[in-house]
C-alpha positions in Angstrom: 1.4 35.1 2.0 3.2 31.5 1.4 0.6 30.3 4.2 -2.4 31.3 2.0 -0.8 29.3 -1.0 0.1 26.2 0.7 -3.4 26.2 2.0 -4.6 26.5 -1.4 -2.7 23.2 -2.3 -4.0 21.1 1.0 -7.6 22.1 -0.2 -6.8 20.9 -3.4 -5.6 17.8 -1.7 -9.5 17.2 -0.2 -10.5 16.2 -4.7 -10.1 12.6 -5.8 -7.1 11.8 -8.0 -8.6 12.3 -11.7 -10.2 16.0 -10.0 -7.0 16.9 -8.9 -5.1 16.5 -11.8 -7.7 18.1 -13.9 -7.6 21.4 -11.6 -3.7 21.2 -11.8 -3.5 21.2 -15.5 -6.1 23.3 -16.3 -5.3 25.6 -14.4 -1.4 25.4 -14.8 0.0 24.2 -11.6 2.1 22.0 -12.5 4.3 24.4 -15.5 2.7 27.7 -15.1 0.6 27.3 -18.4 -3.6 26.6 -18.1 -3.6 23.6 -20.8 -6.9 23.5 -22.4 -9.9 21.5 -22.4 -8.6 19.3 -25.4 -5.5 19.0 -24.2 -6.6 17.5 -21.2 -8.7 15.1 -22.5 -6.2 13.6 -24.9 -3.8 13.8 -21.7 -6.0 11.8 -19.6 -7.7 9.3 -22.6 -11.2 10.8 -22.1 -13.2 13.6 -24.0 -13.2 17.4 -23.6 -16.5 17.7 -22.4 -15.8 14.6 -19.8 -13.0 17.4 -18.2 -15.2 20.2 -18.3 -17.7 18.1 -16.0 -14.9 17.0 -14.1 -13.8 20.6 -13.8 -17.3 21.9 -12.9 -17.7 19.3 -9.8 -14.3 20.2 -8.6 -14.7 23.6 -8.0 -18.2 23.2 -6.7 -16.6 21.4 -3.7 -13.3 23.1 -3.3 -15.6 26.7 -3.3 -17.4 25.5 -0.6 -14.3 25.0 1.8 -12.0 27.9 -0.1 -14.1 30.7 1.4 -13.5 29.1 5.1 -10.4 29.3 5.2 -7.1 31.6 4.3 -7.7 31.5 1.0 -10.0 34.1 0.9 -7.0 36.7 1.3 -6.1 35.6 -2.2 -9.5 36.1 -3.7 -9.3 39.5 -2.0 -6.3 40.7 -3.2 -7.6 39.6 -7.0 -10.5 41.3 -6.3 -9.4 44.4 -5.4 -6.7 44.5 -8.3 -10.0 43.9 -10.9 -11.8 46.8 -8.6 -9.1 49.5 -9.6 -9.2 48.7 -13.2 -12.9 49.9 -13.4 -14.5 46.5 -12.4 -13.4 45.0 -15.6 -9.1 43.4 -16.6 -8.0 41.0 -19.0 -6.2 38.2 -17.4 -2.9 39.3 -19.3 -2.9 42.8 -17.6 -3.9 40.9 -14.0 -0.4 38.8 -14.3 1.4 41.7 -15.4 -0.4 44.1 -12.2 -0.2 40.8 -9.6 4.1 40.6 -10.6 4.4 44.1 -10.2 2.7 43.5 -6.4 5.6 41.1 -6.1 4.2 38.0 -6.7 6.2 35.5 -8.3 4.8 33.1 -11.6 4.5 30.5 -9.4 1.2 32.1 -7.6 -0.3 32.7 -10.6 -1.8 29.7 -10.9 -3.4 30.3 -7.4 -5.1 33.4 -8.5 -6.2 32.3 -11.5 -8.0 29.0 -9.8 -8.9 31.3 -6.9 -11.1 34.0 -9.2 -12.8 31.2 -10.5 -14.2 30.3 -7.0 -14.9 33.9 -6.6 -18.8 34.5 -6.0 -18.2 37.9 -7.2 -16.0 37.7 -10.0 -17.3 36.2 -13.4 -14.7 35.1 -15.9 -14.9 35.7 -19.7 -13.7 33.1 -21.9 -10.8 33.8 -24.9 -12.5 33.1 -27.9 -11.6 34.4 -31.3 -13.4 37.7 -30.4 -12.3 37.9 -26.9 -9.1 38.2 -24.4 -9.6 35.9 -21.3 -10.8 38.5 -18.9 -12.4 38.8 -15.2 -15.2 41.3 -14.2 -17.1 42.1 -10.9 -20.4 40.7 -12.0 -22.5 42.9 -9.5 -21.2 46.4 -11.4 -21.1 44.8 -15.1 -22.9 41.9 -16.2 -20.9 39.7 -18.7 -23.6 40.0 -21.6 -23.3 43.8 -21.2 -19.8 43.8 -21.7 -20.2 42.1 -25.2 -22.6 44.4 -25.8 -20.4 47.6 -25.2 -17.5 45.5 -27.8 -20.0 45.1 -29.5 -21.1 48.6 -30.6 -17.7 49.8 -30.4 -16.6 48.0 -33.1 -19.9 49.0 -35.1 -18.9 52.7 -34.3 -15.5 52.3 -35.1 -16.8 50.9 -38.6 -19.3 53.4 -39.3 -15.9 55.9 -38.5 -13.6 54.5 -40.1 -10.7 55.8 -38.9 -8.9 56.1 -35.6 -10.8 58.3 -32.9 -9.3 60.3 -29.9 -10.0 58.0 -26.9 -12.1 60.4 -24.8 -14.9 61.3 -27.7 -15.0 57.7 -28.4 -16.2 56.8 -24.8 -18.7 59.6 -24.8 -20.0 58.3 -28.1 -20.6 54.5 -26.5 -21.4 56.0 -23.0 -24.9 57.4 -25.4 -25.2 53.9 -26.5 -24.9 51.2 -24.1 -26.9 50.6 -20.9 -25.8 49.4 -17.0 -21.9 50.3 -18.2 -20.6 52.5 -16.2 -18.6 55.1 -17.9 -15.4 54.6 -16.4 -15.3 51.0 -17.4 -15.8 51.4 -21.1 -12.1 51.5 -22.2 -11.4 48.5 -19.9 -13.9 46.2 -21.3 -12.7 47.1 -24.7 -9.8 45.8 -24.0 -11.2 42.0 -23.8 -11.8 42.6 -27.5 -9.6 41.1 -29.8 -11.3 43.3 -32.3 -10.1 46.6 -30.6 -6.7 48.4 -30.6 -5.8 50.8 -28.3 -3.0 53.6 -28.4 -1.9 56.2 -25.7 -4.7 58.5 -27.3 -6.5 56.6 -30.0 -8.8 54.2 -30.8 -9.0 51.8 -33.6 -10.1 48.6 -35.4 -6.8 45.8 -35.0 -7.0 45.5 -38.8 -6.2 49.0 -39.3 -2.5 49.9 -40.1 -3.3 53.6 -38.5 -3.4 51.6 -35.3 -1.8 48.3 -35.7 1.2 49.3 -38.0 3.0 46.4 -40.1 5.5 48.3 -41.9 8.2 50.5 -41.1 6.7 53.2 -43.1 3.1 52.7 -40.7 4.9 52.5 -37.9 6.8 55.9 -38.5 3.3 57.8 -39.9 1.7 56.4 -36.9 4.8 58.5 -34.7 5.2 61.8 -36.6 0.9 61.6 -36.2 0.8 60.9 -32.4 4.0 63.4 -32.0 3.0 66.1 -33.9 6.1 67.8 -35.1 8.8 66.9 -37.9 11.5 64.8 -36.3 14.9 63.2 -37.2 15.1 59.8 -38.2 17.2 58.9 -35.4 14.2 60.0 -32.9 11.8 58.1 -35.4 14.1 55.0 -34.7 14.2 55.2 -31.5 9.9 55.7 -30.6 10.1 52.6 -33.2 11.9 50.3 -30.7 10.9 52.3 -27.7 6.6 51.5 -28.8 7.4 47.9 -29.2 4.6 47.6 -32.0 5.5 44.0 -32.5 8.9 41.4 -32.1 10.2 42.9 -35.4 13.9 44.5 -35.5 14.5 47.0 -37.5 17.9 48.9 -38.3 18.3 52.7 -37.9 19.2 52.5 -41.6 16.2 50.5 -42.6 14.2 53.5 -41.4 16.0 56.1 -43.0 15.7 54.4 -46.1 12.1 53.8 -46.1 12.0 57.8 -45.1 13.3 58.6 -48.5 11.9 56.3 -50.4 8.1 57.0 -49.9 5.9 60.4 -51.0 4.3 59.7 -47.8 7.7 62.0 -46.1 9.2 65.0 -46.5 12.5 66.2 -45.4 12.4 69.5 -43.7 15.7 70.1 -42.1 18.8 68.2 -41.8 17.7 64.5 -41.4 13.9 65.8 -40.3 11.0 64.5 -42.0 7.4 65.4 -41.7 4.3 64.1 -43.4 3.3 65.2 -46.9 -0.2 65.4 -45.5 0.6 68.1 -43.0 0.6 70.4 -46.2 4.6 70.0 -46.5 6.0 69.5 -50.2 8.9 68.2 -51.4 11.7 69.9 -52.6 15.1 72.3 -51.2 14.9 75.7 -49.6 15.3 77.1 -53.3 12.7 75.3 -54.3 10.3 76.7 -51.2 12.0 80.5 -52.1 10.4 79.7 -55.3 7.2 78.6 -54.7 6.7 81.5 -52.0 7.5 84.2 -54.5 5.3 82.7 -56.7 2.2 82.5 -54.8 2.8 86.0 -53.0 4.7 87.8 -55.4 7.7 90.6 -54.3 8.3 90.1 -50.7 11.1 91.8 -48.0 13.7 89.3 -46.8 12.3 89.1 -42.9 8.8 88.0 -45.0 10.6 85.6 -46.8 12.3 83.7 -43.8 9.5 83.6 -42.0 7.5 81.8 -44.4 10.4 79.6 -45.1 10.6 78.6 -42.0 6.9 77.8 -41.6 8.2 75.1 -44.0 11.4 73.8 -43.3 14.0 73.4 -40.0 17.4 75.3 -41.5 19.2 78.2 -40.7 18.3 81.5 -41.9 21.8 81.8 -42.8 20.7 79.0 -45.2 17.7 81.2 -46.8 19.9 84.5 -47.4 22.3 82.5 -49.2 19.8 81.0 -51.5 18.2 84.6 -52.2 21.6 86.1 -52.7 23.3 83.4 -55.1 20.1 82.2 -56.9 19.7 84.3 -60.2 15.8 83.8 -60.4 15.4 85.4 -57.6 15.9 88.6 -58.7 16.3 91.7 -56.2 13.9 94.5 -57.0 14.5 97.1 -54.0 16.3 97.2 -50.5 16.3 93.3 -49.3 12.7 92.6 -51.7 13.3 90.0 -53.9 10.7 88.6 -56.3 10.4 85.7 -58.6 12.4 86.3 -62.2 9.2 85.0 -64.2 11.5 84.8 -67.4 
């Protein structure tokens, strides 16, 4: 594959002096890192839009020799990557798919310059709206893309909340034209706009999907988990999710556990979410408001609905009936609520 690179560089080689050193800036040749239009300029004494033309005439004559010769293999093998992703990938998750092929940073350059001469591939800009992204222009036209962002994020605002993943693209499949449903979820994610998570879909601004806190992040796991879980295992999906660079401390999360409403502690260092219908307080305090709201119950009733409630032993439950006066016993192991 070396062969197709270094033939890469000798076409390069064909472009005057000031088109050559345009191409190898912008397009990060000579540190790995595409510079940008601006930067160029001042680089070089002349304006942006003087490198942009510059830019323009240099690929119109190295894409009229790159298709003749090896080079092609690399357009290919781009190509093909963007073709699995559902005709649509932002430039991020191509680096990150081409290095897991086994190609080294210093070819990334090469693909990136290569996909631009492509006569199939049309590349979408980063803007402030959009990721930097590549799409097969016969399956998905560019303007059709930002049409599909574009009512996704009108949908997600008319939700307004987070949405499971799969009703979301049948909602936008109904709305948009010439997108083919399997590429929805990958053109979303040229929007800058959009957050994905392993099963949801969200606005970036919202904390439900893009937490800030300790106490988002850890609503956003109990949530996507389902379940009460310890604090360590909260900790741990915390690191393991990589939300952002921040590090946190086991006892940083623990903390914030306890300290908001938002959590309840269900078992020995479990928490759940107050919004699951869980309320705080200690087993007695669950005895009590079970009596209460049922009145006289048997002992097997009464664990069982204890446990719908909290993680403890029964062990845990009998002691509370037997050494809490209030709960007074009223026939063989039926104990109801001493109202007195």
């Amino acid at each position: 594959m070396e062969q197709k690179f270094e033939a890469l560089n000798q076409i390069i080689d064909i472009l005057n002096d000031k088109e050559q050193e345009v191409i190898i800036k912008r397009y990060g040749f000579d540190d790995g890192y595409p510079k940008t239009l601006q930067f160029v300029g001042e680089n070089m004494y002349i304006t942006r839009e003087r490198v942009r033309q510059i830019q323009k005439k240099a690929l119109q004559i190295l894409r009229r020799v790159a298709m003749q010769t090896d080079t092609k293999e690399i357009v290919e093998i781009a190509e093909e990557i963007i073709k699995d992703n559902n005709h649509v990938i932002t430039e991020k998750k191509l680096i990150e798919l081409l290095k897991l092929r086994g190609y080294e940073s210093h070819s990334i350059p090469s693909f990136r310059l290569c996909l631009d001469l492509s006569e199939k591939v049309e590349t979408i800009k980063k803007t402030q709206h959009h990721n930097k992204g590549y799409i097969l222009k016969d399956i998905i036209k560019s303007e059709t893309a930002k049409d599909t962002i574009k009512k996704a994020i009108e949908e997600l605002k008319r939700e307004k909340a987070s949405i499971c993943k799969n009703k979301f693209e049948n909602n936008i499949f109904e709305q948009v034209n010439n997108t083919p449903k399997e590429s929805i979820l990958s053109i979303l994610e040229l929007s800058t706009d959009i957050k994905q998570l392993e099963n949801k879909i969200g606005l970036k601004n919202w904390r439900c999907v893009n937490p800030k806190s300790i106490k988002d992040k850890s609503i956003l796991i109990l949530n996507s988990m389902k379940k009460p879980l310890h604090f360590k295992d909260i900790f741990d999906l915390i690191h393991e999710k990589k939300y952002d660079h921040k590090q946190v401390t086991i006892e940083a999360v623990h903390n914030e556990l306890i300290r908001y409403e938002d959590f309840v502690l269900v078992g020995r260092g479990l928490y759940a979410l107050k919004d699951w219908g869980y309320k705080p307080g200690t087993v007695k305090d669950v005895i009590r408001e079970i009596l209460k709201e049922k009145g006289p119950l048997n002992k097997k009733e009464i664990v069982k609905e204890v446990l719908k409630k909290r993680d403890v032993q029964v062990g845990t439950i009998s002691l509370n009936l037997q050494k809490t006066p209030e709960f007074l016993r009223v026939g063989r192991a039926i104990y109801k609520l001493d109202e007195k």
